[in-house]
Short mmCIF file of the C-alpha atoms (twelve columns), coordinates in Angstrom:
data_MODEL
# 
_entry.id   MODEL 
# 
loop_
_atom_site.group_PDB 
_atom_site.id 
_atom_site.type_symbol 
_atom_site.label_atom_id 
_atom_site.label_alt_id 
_atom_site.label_comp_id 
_atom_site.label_asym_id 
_atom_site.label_seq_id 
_atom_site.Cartn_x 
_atom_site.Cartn_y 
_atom_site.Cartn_z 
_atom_site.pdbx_PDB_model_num 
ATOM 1  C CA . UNK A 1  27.687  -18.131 -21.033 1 
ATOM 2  C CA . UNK A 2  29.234  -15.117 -19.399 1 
ATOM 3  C CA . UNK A 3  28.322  -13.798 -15.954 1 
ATOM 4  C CA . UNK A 4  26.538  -11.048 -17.065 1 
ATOM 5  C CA . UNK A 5  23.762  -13.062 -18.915 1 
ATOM 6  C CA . UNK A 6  21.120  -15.121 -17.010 1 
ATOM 7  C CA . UNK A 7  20.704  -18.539 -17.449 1 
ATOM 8  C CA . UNK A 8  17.539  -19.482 -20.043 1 
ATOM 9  C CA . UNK A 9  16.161  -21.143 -16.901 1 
ATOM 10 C CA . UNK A 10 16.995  -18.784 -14.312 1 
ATOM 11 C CA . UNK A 11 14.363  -15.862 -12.910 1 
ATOM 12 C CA . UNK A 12 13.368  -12.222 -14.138 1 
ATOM 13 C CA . UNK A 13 16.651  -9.968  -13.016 1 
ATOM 14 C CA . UNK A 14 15.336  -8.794  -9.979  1 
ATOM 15 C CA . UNK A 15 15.663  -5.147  -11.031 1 
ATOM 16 C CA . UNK A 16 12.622  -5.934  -13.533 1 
ATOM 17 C CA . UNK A 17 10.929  -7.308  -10.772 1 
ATOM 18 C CA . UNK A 18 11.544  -4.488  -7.937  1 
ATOM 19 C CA . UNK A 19 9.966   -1.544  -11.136 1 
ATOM 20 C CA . UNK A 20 6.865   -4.360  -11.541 1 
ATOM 21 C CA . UNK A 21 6.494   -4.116  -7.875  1 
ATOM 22 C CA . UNK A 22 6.682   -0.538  -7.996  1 
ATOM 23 C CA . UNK A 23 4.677   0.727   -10.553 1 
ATOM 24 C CA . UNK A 24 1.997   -1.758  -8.694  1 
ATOM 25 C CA . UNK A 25 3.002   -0.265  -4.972  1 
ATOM 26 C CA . UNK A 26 2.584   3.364   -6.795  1 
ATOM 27 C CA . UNK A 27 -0.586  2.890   -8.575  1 
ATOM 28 C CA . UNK A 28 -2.633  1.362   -5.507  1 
ATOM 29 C CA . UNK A 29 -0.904  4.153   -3.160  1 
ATOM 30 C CA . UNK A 30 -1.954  6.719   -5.455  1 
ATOM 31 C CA . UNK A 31 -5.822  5.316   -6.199  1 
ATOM 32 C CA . UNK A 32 -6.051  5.789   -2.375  1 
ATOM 33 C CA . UNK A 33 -4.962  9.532   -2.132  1 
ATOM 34 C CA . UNK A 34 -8.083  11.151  -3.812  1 
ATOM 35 C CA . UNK A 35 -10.474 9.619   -0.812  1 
ATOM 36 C CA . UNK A 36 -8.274  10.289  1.954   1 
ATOM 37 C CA . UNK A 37 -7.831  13.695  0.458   1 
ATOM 38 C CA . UNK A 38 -11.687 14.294  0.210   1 
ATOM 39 C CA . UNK A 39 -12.055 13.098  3.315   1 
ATOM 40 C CA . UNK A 40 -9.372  15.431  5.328   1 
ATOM 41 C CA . UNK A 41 -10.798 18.267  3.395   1 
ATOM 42 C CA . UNK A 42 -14.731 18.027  4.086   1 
ATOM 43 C CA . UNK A 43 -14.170 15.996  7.535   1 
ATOM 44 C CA . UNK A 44 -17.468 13.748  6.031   1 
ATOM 45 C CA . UNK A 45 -17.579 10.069  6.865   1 
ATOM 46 C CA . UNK A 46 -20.725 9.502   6.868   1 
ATOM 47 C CA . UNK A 47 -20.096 7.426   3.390   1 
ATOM 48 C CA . UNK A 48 -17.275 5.492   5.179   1 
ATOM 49 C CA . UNK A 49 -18.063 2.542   6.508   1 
ATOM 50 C CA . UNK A 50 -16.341 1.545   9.881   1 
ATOM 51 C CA . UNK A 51 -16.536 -1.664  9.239   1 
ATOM 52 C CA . UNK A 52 -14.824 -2.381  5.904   1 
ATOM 53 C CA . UNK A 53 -11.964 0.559   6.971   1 
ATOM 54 C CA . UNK A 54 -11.634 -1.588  10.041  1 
ATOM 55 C CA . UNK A 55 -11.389 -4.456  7.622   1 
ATOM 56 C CA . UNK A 56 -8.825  -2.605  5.239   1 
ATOM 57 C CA . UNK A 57 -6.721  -1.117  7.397   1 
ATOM 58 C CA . UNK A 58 -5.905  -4.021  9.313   1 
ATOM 59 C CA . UNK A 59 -4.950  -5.711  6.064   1 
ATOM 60 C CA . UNK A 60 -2.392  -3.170  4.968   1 
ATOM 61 C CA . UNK A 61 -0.822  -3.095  8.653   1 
ATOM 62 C CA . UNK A 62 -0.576  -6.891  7.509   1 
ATOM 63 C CA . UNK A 63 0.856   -6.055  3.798   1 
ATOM 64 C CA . UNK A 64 3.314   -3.840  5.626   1 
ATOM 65 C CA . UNK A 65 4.573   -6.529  8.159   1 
ATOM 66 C CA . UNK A 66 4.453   -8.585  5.271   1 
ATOM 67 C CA . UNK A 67 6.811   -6.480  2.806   1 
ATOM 68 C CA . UNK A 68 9.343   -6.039  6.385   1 
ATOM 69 C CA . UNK A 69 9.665   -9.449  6.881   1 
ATOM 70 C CA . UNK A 70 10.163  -10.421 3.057   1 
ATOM 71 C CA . UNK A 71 12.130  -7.003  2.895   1 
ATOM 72 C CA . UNK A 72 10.630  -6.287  0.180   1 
ATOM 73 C CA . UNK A 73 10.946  -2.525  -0.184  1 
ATOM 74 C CA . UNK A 74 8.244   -1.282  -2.626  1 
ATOM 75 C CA . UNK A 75 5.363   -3.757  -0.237  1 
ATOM 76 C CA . UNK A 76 6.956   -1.420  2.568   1 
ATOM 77 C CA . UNK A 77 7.041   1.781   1.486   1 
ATOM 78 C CA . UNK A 78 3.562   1.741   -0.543  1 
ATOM 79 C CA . UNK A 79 2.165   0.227   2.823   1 
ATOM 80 C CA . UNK A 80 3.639   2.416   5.305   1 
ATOM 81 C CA . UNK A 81 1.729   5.539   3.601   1 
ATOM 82 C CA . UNK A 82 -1.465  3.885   3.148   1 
ATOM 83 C CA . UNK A 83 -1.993  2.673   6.661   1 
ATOM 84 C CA . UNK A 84 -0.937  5.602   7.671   1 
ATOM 85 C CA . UNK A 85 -3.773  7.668   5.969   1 
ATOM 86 C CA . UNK A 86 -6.224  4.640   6.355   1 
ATOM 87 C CA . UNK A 87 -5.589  4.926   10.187  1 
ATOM 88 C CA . UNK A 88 -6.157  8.846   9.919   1 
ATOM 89 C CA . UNK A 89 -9.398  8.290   8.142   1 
ATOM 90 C CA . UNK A 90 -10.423 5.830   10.585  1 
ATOM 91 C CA . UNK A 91 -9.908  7.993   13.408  1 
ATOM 92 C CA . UNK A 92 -11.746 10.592  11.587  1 
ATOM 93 C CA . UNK A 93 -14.662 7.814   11.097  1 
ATOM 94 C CA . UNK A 94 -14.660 7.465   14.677  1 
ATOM 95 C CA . UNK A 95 -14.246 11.505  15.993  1 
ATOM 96 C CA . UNK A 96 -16.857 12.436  13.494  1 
ATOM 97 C CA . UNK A 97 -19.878 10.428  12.916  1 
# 
């Protein structure tokens, strides 16, 4: 076997991997943009439930520790933007109801 080849036995090249986790980290960022949008635009949260954004954007801050610690870069960046317009709705939730 030469260098460049994997063994049979040994793991996806990690390039592979870091496009899987990126197309995922993309797609989930990008399913979030059309409610945060609606949301800055109108300023209505009365469909918002404090609660579950609570809930949710406690969990990404927790994804995005997550993805720092494992340095995993496409858990980061995906993160970082979400909780950072989950956090902006949530402070909308609370200015405006």
């Amino acid at each position: 076997m030469t260098d460049n080849q994997p063994s049979p036995s040994s793991p996806l090249p990690m390039t592979l991997i870091d496009i899987i986790g990126s197309v995922a980290a993309t797609l989930t960022t990008i399913s979030f943009l059309p409610q945060a949008w609606h949301t800055f635009h109108t300023k209505d949260v009365s469909g918002i439930s404090l609660g579950m954004y609570t809930v949710f954007t406690t969990g990404v801050a927790c994804w995005l520790v997550y993805g720092l610690l494992m340095d995993a870069w496409p858990i980061v960046i995906s993160n970082a933007i979400t909780v950072s317009l989950a956090a902006l709705i949530l402070l909308m939730k609370l200015r405006y109801r």
